[in-house]
ZAGUTOR-309720 format. One record per residue: residue number from 1; chain; x, z, y of N, C-alpha, C, CB in turn. Coordinates in Angstrom, 1 decimal. Each point is the difference from the previous one (the first is absolute). Glycine has a CB too. Example, Ala and Ser with C-alpha at 12.3 -4.5 7.8 and 13.67 -1.06 7.14 Angstrom:
BEGIN
1:A:13.2:7.8:-5.7:-0.9:0.0:1.2:0.9:0.0:1.2:-1.9:1.2:-1.2
2:A:1.5:-1.9:2.3:0.9:0.0:1.1:-0.8:0.8:1.1:1.2:-2.2:-0.6
END
This chain:
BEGIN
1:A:-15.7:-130.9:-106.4:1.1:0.1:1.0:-0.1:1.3:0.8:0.2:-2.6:0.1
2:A:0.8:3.4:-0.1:0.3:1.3:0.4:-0.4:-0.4:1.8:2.3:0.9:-2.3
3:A:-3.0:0.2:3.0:0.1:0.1:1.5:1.1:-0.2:0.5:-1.4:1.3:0.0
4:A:1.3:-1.9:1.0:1.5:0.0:1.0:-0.2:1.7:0.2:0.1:-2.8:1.8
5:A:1.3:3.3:-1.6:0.3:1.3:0.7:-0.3:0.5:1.7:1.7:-0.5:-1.9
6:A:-2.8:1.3:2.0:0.1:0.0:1.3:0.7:0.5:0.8:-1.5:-0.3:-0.5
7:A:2.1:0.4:1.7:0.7:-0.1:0.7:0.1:0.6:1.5:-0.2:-1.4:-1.6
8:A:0.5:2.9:2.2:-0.7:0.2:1.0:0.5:-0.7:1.2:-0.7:2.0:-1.0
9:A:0.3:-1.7:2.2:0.6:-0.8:1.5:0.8:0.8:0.3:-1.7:-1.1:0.9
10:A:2.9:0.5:-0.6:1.4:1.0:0.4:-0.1:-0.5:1.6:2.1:-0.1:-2.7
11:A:-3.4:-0.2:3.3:0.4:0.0:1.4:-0.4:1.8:0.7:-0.7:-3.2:0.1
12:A:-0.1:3.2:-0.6:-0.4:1.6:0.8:1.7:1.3:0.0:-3.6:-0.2:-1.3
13:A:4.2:0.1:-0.3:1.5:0.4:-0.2:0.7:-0.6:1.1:-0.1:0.0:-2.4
14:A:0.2:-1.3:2.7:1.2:-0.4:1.2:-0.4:0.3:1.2:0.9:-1.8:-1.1
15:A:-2.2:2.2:1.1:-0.5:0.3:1.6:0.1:1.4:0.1:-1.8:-1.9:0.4
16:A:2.1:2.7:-1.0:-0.2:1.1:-0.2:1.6:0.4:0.1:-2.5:-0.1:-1.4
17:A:3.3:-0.4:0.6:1.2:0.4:0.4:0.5:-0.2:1.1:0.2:-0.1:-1.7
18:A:-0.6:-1.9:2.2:0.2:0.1:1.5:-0.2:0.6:0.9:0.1:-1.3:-0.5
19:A:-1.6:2.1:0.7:-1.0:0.4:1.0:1.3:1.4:0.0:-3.3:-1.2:-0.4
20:A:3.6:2.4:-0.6:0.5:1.3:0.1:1.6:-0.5:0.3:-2.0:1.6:-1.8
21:A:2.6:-2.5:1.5:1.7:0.3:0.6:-0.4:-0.9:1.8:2.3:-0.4:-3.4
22:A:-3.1:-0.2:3.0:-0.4:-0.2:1.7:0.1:0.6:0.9:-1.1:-0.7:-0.6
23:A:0.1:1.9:0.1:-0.7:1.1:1.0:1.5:1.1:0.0:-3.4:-0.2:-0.7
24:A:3.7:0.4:-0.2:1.4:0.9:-0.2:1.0:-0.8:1.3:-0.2:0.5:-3.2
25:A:0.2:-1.4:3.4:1.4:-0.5:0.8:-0.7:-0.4:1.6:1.7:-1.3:-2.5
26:A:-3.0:0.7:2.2:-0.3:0.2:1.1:-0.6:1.1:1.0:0.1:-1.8:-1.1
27:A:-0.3:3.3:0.4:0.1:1.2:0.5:1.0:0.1:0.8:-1.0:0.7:-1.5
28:A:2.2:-0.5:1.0:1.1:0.3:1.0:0.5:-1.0:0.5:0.4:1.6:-0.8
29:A:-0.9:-3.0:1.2:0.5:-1.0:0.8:-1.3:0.6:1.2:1.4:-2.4:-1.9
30:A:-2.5:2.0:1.5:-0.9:0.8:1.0:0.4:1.0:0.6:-1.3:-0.6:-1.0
31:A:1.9:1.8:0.6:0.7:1.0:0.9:-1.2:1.4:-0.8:1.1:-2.0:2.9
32:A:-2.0:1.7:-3.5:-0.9:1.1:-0.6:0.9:0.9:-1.0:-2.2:-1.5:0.3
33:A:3.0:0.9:-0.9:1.2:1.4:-0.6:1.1:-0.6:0.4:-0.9:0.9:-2.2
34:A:1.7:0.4:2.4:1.9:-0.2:0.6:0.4:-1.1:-1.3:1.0:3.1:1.2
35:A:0.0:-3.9:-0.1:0.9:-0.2:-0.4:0.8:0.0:-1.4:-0.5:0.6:2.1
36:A:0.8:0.9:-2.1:0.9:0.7:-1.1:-0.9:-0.1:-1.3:1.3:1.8:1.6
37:A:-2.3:-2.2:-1.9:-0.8:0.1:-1.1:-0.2:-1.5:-0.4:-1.1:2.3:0.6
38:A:2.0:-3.3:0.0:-0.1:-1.4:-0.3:0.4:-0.7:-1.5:0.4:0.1:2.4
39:A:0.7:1.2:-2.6:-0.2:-0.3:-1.6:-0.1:0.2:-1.2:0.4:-0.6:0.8
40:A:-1.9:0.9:-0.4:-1.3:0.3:-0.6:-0.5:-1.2:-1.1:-0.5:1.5:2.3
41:A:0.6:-2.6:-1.1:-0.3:-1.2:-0.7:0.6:-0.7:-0.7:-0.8:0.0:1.4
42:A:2.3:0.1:-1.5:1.4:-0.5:-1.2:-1.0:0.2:-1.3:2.9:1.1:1.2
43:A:-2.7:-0.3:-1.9:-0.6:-0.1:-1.4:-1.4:-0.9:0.1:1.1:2.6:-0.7
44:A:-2.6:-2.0:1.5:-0.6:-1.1:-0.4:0.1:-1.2:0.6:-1.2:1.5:-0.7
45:A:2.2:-2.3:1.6:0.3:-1.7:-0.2:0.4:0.4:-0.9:0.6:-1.4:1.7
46:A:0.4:1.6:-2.9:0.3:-0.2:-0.9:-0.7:-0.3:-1.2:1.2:0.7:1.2
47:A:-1.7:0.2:-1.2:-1.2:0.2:-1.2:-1.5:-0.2:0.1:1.5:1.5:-0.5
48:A:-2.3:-1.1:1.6:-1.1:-0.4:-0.2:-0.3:-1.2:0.7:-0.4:2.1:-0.4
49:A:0.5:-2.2:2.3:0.2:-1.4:0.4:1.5:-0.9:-0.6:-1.5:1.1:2.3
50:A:1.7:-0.5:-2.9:1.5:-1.6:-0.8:-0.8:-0.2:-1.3:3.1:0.8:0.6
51:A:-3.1:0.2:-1.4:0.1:-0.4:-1.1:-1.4:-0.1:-0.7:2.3:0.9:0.1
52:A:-3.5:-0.1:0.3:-1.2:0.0:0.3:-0.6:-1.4:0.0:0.5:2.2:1.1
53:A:0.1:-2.4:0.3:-0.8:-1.5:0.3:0.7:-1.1:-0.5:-0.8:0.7:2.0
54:A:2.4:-0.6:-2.4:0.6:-0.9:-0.8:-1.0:-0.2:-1.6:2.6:0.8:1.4
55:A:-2.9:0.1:-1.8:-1.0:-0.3:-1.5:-1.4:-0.3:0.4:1.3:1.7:-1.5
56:A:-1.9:-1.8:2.8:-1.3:-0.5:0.2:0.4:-0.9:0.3:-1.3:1.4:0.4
57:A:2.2:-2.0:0.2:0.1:-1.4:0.1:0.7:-0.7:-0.9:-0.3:0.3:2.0
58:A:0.8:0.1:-3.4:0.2:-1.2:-1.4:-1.4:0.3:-0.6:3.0:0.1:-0.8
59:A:-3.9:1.1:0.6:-1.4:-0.5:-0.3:-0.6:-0.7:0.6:-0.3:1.5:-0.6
60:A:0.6:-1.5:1.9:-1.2:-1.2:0.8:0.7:-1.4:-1.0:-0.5:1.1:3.5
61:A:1.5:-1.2:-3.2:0.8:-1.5:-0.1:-1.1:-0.6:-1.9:3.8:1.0:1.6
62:A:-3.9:0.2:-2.3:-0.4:-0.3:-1.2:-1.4:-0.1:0.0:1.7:1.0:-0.9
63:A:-2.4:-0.6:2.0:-1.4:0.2:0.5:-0.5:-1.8:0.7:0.4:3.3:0.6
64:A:0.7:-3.5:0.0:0.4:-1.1:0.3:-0.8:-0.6:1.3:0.8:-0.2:-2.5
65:A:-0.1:1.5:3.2:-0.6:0.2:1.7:1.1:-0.1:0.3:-1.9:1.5:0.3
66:A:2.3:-2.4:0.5:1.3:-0.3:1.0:-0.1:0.7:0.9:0.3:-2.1:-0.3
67:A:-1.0:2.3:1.3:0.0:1.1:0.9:0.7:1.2:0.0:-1.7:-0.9:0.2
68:A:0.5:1.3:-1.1:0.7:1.4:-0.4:1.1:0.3:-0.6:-1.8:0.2:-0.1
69:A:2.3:-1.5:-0.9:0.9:0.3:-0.8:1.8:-0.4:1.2:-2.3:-0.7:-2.9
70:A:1.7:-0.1:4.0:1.0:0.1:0.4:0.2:1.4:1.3:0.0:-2.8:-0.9
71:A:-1.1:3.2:1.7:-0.2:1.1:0.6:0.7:1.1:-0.9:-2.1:-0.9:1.3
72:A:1.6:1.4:-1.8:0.2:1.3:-1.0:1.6:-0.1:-0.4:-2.6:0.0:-1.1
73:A:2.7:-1.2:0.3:1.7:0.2:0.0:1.0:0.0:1.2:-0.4:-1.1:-2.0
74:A:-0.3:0.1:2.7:1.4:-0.5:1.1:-0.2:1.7:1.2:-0.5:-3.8:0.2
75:A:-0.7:4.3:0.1:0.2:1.2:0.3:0.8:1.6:-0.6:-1.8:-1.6:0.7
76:A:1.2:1.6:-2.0:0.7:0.6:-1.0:1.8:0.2:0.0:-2.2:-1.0:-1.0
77:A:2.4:-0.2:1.1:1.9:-0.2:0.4:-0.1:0.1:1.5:1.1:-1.9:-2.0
78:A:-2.3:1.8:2.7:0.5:0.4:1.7:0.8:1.2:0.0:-2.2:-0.9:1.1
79:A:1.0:2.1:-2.0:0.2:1.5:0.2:1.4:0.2:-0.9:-2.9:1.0:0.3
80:A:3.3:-1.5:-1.3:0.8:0.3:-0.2:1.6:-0.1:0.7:-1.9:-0.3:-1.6
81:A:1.8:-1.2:1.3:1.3:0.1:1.6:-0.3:0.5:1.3:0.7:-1.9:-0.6
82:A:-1.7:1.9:1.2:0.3:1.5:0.8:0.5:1.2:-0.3:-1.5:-0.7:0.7
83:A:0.7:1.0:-1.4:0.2:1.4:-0.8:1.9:0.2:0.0:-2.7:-0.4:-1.9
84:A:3.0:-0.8:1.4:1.1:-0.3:-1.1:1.0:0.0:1.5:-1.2:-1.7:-2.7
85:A:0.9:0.5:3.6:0.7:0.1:1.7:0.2:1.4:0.9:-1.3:-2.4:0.1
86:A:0.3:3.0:-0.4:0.1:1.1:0.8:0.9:0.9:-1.1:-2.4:-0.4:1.7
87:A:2.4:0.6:-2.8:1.1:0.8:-0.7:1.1:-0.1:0.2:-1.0:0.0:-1.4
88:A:1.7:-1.0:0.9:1.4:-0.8:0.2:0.4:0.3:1.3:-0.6:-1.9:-1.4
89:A:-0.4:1.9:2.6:0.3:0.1:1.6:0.5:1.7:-0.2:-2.1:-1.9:1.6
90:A:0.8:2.7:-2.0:0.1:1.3:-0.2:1.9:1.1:-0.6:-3.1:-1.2:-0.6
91:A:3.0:-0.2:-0.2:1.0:0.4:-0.8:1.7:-0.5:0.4:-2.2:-0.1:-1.7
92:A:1.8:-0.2:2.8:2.1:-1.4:0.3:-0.6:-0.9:-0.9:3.0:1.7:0.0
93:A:-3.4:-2.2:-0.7:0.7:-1.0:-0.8:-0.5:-1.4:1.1:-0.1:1.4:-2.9
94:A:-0.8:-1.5:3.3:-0.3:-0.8:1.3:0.2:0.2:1.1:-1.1:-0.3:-1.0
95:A:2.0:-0.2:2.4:0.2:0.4:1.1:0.0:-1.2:1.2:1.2:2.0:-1.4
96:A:-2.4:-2.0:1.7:-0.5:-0.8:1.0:0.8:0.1:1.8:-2.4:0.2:-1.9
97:A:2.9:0.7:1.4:0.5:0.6:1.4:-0.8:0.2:1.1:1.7:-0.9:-0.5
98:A:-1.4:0.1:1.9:-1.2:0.0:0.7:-0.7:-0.9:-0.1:0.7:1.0:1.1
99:A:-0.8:-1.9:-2.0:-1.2:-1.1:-0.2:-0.9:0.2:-1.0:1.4:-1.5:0.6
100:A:-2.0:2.9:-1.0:-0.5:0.4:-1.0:-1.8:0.2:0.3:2.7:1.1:-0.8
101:A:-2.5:-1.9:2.1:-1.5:0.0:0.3:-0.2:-1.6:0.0:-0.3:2.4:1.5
102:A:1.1:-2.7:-1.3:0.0:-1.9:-0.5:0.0:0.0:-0.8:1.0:-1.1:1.0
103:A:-0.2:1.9:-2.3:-0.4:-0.6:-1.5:-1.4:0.7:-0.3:2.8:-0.4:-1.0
104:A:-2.9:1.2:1.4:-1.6:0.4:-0.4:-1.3:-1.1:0.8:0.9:2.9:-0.2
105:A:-0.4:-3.3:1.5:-1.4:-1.0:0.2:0.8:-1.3:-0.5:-1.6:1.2:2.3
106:A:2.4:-1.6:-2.8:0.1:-1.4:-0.8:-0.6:0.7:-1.3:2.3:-1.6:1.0
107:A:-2.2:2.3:-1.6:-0.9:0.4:-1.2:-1.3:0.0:-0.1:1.6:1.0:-0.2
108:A:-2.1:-0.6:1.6:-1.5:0.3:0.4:-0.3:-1.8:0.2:0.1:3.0:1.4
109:A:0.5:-3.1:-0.4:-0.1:-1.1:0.2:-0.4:-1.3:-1.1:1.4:1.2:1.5
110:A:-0.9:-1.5:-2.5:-0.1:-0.4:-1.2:-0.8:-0.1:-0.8:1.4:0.5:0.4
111:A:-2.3:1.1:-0.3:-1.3:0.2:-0.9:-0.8:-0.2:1.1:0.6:1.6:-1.9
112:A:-1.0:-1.2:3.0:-0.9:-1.1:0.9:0.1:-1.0:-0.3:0.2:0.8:1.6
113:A:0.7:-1.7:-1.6:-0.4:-1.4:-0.4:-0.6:-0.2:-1.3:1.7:-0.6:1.3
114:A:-1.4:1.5:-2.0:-0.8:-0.2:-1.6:-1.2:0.3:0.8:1.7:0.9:-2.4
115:A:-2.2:0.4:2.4:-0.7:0.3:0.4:-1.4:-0.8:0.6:2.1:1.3:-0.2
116:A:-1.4:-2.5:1.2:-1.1:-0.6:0.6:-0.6:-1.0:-0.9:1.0:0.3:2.2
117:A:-0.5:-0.8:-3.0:-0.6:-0.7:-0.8:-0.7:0.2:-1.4:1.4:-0.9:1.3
118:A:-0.9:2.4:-1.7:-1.0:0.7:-0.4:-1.3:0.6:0.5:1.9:0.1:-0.8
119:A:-1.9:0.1:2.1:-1.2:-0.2:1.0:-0.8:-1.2:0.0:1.2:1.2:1.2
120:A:-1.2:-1.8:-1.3:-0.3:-1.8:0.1:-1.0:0.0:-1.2:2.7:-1.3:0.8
121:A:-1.5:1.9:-2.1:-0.6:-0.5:-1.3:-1.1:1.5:-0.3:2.5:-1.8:-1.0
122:A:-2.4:2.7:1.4:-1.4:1.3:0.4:-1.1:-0.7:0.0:1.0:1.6:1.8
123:A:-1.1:-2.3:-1.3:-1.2:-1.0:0.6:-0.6:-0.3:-0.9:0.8:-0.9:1.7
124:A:-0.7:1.0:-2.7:-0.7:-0.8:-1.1:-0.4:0.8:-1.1:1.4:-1.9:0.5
125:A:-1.4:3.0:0.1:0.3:1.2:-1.4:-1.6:1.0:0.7:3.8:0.3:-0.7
126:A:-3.6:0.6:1.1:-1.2:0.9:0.6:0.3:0.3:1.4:-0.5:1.1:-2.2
127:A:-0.4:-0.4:2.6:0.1:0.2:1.8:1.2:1.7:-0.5:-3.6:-1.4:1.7
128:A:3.2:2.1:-2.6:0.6:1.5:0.4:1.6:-0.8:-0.5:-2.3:2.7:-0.7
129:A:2.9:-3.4:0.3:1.3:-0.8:-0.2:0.1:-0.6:1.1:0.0:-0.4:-2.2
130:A:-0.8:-0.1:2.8:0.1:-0.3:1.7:0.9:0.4:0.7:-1.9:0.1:0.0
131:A:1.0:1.3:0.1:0.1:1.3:1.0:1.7:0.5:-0.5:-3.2:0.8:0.0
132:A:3.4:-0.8:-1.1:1.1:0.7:-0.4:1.4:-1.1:0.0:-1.9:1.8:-1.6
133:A:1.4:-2.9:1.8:1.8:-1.3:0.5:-0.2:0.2:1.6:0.1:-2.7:-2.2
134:A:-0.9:2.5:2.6:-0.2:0.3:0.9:0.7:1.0:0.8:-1.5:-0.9:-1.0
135:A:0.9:2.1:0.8:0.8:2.1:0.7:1.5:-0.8:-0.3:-1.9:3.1:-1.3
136:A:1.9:-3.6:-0.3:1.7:0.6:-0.2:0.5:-1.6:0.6:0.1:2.2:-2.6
137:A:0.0:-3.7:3.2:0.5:-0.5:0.7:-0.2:0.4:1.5:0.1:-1.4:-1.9
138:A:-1.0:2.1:2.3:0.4:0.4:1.2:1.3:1.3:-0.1:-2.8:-0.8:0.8
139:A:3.1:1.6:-1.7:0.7:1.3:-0.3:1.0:-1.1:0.0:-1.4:2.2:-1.4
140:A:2.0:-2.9:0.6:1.1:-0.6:-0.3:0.7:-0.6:1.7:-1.2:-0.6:-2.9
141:A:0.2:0.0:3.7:0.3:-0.1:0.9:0.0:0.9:1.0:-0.3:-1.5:-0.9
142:A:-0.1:2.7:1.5:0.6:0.8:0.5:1.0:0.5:-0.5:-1.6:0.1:0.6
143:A:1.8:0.4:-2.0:1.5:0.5:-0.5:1.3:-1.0:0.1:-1.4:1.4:-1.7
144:A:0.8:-2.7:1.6:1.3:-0.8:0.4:0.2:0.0:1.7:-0.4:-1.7:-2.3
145:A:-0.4:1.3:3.2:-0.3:0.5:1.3:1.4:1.6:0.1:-3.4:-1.2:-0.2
146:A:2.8:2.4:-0.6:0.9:1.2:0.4:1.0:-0.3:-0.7:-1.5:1.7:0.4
147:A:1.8:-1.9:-0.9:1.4:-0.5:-0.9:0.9:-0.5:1.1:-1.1:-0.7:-2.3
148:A:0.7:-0.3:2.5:1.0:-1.5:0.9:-0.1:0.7:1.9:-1.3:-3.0:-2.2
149:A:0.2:2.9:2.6:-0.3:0.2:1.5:-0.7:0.8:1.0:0.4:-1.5:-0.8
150:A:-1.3:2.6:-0.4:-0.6:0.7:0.5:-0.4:1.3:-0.6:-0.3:-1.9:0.9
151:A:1.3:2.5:-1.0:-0.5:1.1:-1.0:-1.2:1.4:-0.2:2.3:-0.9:0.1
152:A:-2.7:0.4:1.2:-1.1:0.8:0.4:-1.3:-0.5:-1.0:0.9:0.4:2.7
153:A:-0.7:-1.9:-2.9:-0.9:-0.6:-1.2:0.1:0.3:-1.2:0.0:-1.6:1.1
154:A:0.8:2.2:-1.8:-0.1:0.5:-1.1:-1.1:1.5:0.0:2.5:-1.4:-0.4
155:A:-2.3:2.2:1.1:-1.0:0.8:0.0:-1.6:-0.6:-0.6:1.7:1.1:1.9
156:A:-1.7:-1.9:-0.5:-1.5:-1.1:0.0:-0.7:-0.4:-1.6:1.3:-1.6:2.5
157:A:0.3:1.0:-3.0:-0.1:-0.6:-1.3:-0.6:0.6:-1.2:1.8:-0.8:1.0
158:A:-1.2:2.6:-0.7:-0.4:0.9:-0.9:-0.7:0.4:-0.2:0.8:0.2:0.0
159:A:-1.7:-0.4:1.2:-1.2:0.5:0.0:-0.8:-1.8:-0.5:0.4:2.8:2.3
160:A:-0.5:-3.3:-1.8:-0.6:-1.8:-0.7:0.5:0.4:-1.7:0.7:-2.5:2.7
161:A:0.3:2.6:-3.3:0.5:0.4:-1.6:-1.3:1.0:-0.6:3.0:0.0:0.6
162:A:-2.9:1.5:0.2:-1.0:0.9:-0.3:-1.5:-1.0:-0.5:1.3:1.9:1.9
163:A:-1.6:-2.6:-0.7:-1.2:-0.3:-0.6:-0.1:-1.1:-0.7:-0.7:0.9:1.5
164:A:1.8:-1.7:-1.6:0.2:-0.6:-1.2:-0.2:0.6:-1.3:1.3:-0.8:1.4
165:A:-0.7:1.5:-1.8:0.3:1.4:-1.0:-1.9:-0.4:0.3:3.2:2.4:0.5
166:A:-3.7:-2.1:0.0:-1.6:1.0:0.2:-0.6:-1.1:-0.8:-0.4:1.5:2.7
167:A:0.2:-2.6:-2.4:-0.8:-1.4:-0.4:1.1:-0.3:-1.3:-1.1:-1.1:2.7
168:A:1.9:1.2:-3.0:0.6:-0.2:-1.4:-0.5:1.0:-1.2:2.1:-0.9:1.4
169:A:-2.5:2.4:-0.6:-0.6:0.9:-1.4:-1.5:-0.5:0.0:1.7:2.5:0.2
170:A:-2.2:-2.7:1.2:-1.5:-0.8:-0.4:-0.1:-0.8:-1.0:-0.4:-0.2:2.0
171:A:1.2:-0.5:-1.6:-0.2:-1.8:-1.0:0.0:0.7:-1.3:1.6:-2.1:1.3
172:A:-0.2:2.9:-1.7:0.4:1.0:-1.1:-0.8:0.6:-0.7:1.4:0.2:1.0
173:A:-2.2:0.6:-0.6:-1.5:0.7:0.0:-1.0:-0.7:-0.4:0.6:1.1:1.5
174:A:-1.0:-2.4:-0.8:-1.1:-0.7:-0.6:0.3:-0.5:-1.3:-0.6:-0.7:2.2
175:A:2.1:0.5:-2.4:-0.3:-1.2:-1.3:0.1:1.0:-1.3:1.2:-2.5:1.2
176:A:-0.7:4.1:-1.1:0.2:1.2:-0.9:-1.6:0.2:0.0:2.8:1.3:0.6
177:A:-3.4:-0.7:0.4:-1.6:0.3:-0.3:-0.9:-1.0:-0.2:0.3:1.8:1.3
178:A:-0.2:-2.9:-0.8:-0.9:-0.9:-0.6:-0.1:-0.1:-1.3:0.3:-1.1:1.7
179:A:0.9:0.9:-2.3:0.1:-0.1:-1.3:-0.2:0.6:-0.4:0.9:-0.8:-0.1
180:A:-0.7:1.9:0.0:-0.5:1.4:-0.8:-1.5:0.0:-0.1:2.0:1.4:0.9
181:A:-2.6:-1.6:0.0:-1.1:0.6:0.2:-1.6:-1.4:-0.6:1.7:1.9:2.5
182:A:-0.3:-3.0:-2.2:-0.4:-1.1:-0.8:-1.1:-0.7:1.1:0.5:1.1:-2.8
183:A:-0.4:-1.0:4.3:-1.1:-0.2:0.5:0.7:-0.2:2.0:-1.9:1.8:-2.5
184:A:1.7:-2.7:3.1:0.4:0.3:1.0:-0.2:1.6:1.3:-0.3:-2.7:-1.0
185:A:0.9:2.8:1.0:0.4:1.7:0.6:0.4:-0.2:1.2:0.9:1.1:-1.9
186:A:-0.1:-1.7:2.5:0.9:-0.1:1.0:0.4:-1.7:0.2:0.9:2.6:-0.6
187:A:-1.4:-3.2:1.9:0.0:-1.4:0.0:1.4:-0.5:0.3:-2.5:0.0:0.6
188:A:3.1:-1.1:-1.0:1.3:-0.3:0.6:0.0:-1.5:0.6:1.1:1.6:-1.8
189:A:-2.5:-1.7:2.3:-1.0:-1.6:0.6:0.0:-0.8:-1.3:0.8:-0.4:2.8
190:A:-1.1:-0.8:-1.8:-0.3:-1.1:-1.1:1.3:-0.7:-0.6:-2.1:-0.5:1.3
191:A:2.2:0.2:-2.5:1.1:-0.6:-0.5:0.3:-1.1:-0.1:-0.2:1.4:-0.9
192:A:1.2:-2.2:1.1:0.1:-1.4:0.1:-0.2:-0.9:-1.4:1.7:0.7:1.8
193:A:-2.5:-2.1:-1.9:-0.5:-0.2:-1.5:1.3:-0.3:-0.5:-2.4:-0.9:0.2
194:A:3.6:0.8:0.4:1.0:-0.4:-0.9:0.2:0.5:-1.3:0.9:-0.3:2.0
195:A:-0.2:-0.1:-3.0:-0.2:0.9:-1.6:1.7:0.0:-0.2:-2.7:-1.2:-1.5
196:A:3.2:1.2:2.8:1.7:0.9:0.1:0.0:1.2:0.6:1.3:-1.9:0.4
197:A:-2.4:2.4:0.0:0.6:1.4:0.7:-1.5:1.0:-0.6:1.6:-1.2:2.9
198:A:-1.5:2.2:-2.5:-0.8:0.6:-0.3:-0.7:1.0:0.7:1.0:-0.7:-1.6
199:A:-2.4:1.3:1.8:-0.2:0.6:0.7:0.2:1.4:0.3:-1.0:-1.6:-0.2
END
């Protein structure tokens, strides 16, 4: 009987796409590049955080890691309708008028709530996955925070995203060089014994 086919881990790919359109959007929400260079980030939501993490999360689903396979996708289509929301705005074809900071924190809003319970379920996976639901439900909530009532919090946010972004190329990093190197390199703690998620 022929070997099963092996298979690599498409989590370090979705962290990797997430960690760089992260750090791209949350630069200039941080205020570390103007403004005018915000879309910068349109193409990769589209393509690397959308579509990037959209194909690491139908490998996880076949890997048959729920976590991941729902993180990776359900984020994946985050960046994309962003991406996709802020075009349409860009363009007329969307016109929020003056409530166009309400429809962005009901949007924000929304993935916080995903968000927290994707936090919840971190817990079971590794501490550097921790660290990284973690940065980004606290980000989600400042940016909904600047959105709705305080817009001085979105700055806050961008910078909590940044380091998001920072601990997402970690995680990213460990699971590309470990492998390679075939040997632990870079620790991402201890892993949960569950046999749905992976370390």
């Amino acid at each position: 009987m022929a070997d099963p086919v092996k298979t690599a881990d498409p989590g370090p790919l979705g962290l990797a796409a997430f960690a760089l359109t992260t750090f791209v959007l949350s630069s200039v929400n941080a205020g570390i590049f103007p403004a005018a260079v915000l879309g910068t980030f349109l193409p990769l939501a589209l393509f690397y955080g959308g579509l990037g993490q959209l194909l690491a999360g139908m490998w996880e689903f076949r890997s048959g890691n729920t976590f991941g396979a729902t993180a990776f996708t359900s984020y994946g289509a985050f960046w994309m309708s962003l991406g996709t929301l802020v075009y349409l705005e860009l363009k007329g074809v969307l016109d929020f008028k003056a409530d166009g900071a309400i429809a962005l924190g009901l949007f924000l809003l929304a993935w916080t709530i995903f968000t927290f319970y994707m936090w919840i379920g971190s817990f079971a996976t590794n501490r550097a996955l921790v660290v990284v639901f973690t940065l980004l439900f606290i980000t989600f909530i400042l940016l909904t925070i600047g959105a709705l009532a305080a817009p001085g919090a979105t700055a806050i946010g961008g910078w909590m995203g940044v380091l998001t972004a920072i601990a997402a190329w970690y995680t990213s990093a460990a699971g590309v060089i470990n492998a390679t190197f075939g040997k632990k390199v870079l620790s991402v703690g201890a892993p949960s014994p569950s046999n749905n998620v992976k370390a």
